[in-house]
Rosetta silent file (secondary structure, phi, psi, omega in degrees, C-alpha in Angstrom):
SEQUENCE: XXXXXXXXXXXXXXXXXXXXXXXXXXXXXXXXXXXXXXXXXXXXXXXXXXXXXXXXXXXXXXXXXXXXXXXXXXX
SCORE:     score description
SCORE:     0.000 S_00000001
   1 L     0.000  145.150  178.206   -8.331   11.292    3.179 S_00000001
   2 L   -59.911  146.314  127.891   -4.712   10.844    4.611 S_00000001
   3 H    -2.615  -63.745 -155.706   -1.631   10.664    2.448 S_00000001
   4 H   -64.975  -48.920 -170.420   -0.529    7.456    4.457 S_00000001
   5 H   -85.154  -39.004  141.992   -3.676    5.835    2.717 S_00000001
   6 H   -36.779  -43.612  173.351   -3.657    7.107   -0.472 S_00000001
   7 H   -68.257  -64.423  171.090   -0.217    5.821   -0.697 S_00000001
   8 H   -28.959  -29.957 -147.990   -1.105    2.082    0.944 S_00000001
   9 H   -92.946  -72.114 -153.652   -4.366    2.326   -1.790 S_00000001
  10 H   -48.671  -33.203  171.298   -2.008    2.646   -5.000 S_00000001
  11 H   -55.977  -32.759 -144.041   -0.115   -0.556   -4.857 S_00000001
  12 H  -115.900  -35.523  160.670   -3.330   -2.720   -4.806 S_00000001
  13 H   -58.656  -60.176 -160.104   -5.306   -0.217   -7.536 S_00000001
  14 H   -77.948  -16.877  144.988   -2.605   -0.346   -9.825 S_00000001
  15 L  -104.333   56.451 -172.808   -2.329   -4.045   -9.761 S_00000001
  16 L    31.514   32.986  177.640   -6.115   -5.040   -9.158 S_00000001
  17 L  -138.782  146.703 -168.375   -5.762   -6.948   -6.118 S_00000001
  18 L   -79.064   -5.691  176.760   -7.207   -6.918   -2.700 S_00000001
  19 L  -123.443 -178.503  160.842   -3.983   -8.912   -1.522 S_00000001
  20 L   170.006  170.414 -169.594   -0.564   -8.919   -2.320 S_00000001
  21 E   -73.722  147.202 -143.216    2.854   -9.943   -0.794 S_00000001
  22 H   -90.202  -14.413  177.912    4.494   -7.597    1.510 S_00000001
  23 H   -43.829  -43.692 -157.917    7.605   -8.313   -1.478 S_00000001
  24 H   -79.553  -54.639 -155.455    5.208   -7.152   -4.103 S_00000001
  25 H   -77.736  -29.761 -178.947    3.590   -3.952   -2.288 S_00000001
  26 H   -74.623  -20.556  142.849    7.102   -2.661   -1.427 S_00000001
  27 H   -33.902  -46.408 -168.550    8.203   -3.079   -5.099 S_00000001
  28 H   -68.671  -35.664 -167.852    5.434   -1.262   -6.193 S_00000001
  29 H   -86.621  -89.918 -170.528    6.066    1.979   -4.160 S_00000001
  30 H   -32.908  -79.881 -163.802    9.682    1.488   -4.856 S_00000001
  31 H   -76.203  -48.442 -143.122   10.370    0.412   -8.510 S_00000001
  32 H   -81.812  -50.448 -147.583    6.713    0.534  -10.309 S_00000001
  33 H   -94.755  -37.692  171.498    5.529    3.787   -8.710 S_00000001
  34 L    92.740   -1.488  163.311    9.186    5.333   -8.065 S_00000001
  35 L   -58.045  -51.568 -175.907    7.951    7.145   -4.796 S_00000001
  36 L  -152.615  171.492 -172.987   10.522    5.776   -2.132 S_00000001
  37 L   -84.686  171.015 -176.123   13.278    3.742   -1.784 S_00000001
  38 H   -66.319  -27.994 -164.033   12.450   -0.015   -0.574 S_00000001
  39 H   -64.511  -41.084 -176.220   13.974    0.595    2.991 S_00000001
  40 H   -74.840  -32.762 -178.350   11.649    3.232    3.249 S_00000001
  41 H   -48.794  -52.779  173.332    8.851    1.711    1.536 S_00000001
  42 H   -25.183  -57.274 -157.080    9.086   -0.814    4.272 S_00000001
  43 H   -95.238   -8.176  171.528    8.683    1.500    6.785 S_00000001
  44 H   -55.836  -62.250 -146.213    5.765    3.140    4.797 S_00000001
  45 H   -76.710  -32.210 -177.950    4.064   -0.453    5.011 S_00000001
  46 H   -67.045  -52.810  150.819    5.201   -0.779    8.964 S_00000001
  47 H   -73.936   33.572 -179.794    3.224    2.663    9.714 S_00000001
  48 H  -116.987  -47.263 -161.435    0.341    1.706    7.629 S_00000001
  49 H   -84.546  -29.565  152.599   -0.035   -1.494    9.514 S_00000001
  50 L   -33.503  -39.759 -164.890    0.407    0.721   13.201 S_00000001
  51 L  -106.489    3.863 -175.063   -2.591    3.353   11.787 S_00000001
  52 L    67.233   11.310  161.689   -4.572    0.007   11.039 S_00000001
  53 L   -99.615   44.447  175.307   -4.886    0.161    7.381 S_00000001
  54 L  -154.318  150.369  178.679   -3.172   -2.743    5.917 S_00000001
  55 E  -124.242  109.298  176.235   -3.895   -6.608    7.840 S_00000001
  56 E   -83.387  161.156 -171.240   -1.235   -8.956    7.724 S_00000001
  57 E  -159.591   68.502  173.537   -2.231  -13.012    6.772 S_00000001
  58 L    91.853 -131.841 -175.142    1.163  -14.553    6.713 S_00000001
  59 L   -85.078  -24.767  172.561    2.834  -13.501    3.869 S_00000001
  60 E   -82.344  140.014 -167.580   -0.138  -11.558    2.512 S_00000001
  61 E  -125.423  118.259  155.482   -0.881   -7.882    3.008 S_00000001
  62 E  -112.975  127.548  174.974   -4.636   -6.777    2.598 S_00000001
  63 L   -46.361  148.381 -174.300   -6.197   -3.228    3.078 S_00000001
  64 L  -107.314   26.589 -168.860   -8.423   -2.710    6.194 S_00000001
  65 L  -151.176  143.790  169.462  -10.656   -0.183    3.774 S_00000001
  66 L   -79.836  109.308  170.758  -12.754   -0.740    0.835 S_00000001
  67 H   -75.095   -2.893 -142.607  -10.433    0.556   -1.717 S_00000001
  68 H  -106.592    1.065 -155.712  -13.569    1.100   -4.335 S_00000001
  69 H  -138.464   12.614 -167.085  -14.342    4.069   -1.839 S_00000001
  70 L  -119.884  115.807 -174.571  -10.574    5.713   -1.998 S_00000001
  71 L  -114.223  124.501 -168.057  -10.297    8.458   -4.659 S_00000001
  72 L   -78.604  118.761 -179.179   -7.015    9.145   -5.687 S_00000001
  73 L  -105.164  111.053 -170.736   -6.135   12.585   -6.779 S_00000001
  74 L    -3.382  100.887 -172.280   -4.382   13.940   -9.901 S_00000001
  75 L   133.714    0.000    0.000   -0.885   13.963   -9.811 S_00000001
């Protein structure tokens, strides 16, 4: 599995939801997880949506993948 999805996966595993707010996921990579800065996050979430994993609904951002099938690896 890519990086790019592994990263997109971790926002929505660590708070147990198949949606969230595009506010919310770039917080998460930025502040919770400490990975990137938000401008970057941004652009994280901008190529995510480009490669087809993430589906915009408004204000809502949901994965285009069955997260239950994305195994994250140590570290």
């Amino acid at each position: 599995m890519s990086e790019l999805l592994h990263t997109v996966s971790m926002p929505f595993l660590r708070k147990g939801k198949e949606s969230l707010k595009e506010n919310e996921f770039v917080l998460a990579l930025a502040i919770d997880l400490k990975w990137f800065t938000p401008e970057s996050a941004k652009k994280v979430l901008n190529q995510a949506e480009k490669e087809g994993l993430i589906k915009r609904n408004g204000d809502q951002i949901n994965p285009s993948f069955d997260l239950g099938s994305v195994k994250i690896p140590p570290g």
